[in-house]
C-alpha positions in Angstrom: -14.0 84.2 10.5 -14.0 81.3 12.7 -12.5 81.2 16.1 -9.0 79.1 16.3 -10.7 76.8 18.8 -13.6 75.9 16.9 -12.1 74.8 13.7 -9.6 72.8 15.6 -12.5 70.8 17.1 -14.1 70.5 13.7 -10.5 69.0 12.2 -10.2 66.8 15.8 -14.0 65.2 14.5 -13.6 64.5 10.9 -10.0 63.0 11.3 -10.3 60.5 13.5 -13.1 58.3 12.3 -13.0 55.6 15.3 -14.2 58.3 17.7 -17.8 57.7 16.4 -18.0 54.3 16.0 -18.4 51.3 19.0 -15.7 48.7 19.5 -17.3 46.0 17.7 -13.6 44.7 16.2 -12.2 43.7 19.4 -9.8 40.7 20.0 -12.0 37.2 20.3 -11.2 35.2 23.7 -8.9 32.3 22.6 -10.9 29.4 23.2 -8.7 25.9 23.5 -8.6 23.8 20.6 -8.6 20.9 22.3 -11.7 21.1 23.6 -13.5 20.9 20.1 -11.8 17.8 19.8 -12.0 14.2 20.7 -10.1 10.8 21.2 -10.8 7.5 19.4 -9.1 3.7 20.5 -7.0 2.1 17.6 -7.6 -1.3 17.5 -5.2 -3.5 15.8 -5.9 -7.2 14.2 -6.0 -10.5 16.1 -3.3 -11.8 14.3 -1.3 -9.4 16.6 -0.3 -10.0 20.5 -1.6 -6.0 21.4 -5.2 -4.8 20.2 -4.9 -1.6 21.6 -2.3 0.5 19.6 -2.4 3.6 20.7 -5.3 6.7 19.9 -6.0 9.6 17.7 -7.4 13.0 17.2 -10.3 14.4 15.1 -12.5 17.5 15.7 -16.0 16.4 16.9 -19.3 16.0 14.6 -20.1 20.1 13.4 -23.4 20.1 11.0 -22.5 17.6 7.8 -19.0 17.5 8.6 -18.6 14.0 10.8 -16.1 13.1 12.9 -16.0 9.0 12.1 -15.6 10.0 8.0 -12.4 11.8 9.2 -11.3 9.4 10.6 -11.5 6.3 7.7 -8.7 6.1 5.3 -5.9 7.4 7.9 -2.9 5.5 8.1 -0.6 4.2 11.4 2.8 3.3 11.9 3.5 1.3 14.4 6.6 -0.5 15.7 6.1 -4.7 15.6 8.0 -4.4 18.8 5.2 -3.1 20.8 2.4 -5.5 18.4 3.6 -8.8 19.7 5.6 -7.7 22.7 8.6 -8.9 21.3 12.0 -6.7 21.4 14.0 -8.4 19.1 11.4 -7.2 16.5 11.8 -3.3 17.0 13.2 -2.7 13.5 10.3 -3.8 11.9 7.1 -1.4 11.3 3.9 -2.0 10.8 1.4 0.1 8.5 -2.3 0.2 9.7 -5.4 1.3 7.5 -8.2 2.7 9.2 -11.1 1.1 7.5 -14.3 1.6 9.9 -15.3 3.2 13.3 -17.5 1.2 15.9 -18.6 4.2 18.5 -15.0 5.3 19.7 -12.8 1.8 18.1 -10.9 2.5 15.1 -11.3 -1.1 13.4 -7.9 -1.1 11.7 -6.8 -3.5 8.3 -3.0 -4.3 7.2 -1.5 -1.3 4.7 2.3 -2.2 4.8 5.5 -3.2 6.4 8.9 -1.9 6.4 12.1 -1.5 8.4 13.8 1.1 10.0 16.7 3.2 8.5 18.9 2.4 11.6 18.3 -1.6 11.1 19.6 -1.1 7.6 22.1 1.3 7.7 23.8 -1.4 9.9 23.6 -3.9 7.3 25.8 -1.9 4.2 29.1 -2.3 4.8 32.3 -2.4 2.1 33.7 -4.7 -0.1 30.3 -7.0 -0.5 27.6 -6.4 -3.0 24.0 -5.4 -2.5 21.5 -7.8 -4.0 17.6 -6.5 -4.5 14.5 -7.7 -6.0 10.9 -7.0 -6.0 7.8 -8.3 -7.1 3.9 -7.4 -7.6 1.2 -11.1 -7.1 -2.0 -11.2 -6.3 -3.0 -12.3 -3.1 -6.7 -15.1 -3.4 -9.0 -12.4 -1.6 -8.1 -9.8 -4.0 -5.4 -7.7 -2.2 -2.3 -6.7 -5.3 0.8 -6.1 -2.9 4.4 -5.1 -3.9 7.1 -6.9 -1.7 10.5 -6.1 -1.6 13.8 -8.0 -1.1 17.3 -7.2 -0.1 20.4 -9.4 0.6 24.3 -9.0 0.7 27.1 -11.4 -0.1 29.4 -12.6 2.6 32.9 -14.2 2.5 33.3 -18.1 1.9 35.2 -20.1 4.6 38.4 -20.2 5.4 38.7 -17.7 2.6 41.5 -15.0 1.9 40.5 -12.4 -0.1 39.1 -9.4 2.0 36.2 -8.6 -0.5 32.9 -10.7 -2.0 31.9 -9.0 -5.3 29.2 -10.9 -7.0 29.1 -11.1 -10.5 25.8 -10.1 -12.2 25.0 -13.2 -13.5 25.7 -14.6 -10.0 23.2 -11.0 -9.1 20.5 -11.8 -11.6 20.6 -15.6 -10.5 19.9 -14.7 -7.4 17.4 -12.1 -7.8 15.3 -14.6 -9.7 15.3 -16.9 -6.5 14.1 -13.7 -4.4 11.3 -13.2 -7.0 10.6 -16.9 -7.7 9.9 -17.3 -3.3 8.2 -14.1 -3.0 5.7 -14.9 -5.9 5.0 -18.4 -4.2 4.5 -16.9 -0.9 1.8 -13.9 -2.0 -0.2 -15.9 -4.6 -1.0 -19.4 -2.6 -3.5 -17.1 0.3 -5.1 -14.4 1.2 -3.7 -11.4 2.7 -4.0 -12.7 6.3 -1.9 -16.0 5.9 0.4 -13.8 4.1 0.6 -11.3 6.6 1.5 -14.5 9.9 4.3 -15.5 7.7 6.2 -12.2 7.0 5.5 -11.8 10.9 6.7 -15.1 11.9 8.3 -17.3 9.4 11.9 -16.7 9.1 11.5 -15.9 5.0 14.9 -14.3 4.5 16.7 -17.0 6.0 15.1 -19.7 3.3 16.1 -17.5 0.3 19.5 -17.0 1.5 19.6 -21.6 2.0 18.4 -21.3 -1.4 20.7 -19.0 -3.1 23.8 -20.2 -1.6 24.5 -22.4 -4.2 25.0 -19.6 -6.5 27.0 -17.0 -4.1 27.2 -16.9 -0.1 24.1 -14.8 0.8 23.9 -13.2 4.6 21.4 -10.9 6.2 18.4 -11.5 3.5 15.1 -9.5 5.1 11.9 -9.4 3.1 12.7 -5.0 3.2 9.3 -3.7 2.3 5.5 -4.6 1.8 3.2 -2.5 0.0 -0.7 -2.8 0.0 -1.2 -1.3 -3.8 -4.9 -2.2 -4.7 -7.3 -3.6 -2.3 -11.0 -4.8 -2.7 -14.3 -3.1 -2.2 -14.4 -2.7 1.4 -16.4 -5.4 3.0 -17.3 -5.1 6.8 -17.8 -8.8 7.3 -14.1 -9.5 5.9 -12.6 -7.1 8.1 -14.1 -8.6 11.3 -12.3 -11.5 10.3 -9.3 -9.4 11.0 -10.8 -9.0 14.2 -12.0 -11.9 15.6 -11.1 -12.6 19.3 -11.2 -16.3 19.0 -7.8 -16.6 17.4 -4.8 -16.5 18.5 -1.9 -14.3 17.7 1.1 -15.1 15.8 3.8 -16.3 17.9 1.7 -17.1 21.1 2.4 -20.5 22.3 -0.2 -21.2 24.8 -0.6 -21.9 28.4 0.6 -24.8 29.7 -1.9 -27.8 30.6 -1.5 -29.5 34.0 -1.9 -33.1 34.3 -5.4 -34.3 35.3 -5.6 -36.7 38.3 -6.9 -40.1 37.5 -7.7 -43.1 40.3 -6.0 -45.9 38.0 -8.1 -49.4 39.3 -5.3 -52.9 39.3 -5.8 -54.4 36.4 -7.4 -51.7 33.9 -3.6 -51.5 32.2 -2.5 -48.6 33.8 -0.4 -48.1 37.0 -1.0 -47.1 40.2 
């Protein structure tokens, strides 16, 4: 027989395995994530008032995985308020398509437009009718984009009655105005011309002067632009995006002081 103490070590050994091997599963040291990471600029088109929209994140270049490939095809949202520096333009936004990277410069290209849920949750109220249209066209460089409009009827003058219902006839009338302007204004340009005038030209406001021979038409917005099919990506048509030498929508220039001229008696001028 063995002694009690000795087959108590022996049970102690083969029981607990981990006595006899090293620590090699311990705990990793947490390393910060951020500091596999690293910032790129987003640079937004000429055609706006602010280049520099904001930045991004990707992890850095590892083996075949690069950073810059990442990066392409990522979409922005940004409000046209901070764009062109313009308040009164905070409930539009502006979609951005990242289409190439120049060292740490996200070149960016137009993707959409919309408005925000605030803006038109003001605008449904009772007793008046909602009026929407939409349309696909064809821009001339290629670009097939999907806008959307909305409208609402508003009370005649001096009238009585506390509600506005159109009728769907008066509805369909209209809607075919929407459509008819909207087609115009994709299909005569390209993308860029089309892109200055939903900025800047007040577009809402000649569909509504348009429709109100049918029914009283308030608060018409172009509501939505979307960038369905686009080209093959060219680089030399997307610096035209960026070119420096134009100048953004809604800037109206410096003004010019008057140059000093010594006017000689007798050349038709005054001194």
């Amino acid at each position: 027989l063995r002694p009690p103490f000795l087959l108590y070590l022996i049970m102690a050994i083969g029981k607990n395995k981990r006595l006899t091997k090293s620590k090699k599963g311990g705990r990793k040291k947490a390393i910060d994530p951020f500091l596999r990471k690293e910032w790129y600029n987003l640079v937004a088109p000429s055609i706006f008032a602010e280049k520099n929209c904001g930045k991004t994140l990707i992890a850095k270049t590892q083996g075949t995985k690069i950073s810059s490939d990442g990066l392409k095809g990522r979409i922005i949202e940004v409000s046209l308020a901070d764009l062109n520096k313009n308040e009164a333009l905070a409930y539009r936004k502006i979609k951005l398509c990242i289409e190439d990277v120049q060292g740490y410069n996200c070149l960016t290209n137009f993707h959409g437009m919309d408005m925000t849920r605030d803006k038109l949750c003001s605008l449904i109220r009772k007793k008046q009718s909602i009026i929407e249209g939409s349309v696909d066209c064809r821009t001339t460089d290629g670009y097939i984009v999907r806008m959307f409009c909305i409208a609402f009827t508003k009370t005649q003058d001096n009238q009585i009655k506390s509600t506005c219902y159109a009728k769907s006839a008066q509805g369909r009338a209209i809607r075919a105005k929407m459509v008819a302007r909207m087609s115009e204004l994709g299909t005569k340009g390209d993308l860029k011309s089309l892109v200055k005038e939903l900025i800047s030209a007040p577009i809402g406001e000649q569909i509504a002067r348009e429709a109100s021979g049918i029914f009283p038409v308030k608060d018409c917005f172009i509501r939505k632009v979307k960038v369905l099919k686009k080209p093959k990506f060219d680089v030399t048509s997307l610096m035209e995006w960026h070119n420096a030498d134009e100048s953004p929508v809604g800037d109206i220039g410096k003004p010019v002081e008057p140059k000093d001229e010594n006017l000689v008696a007798g050349s038709g001028g005054r001194l």
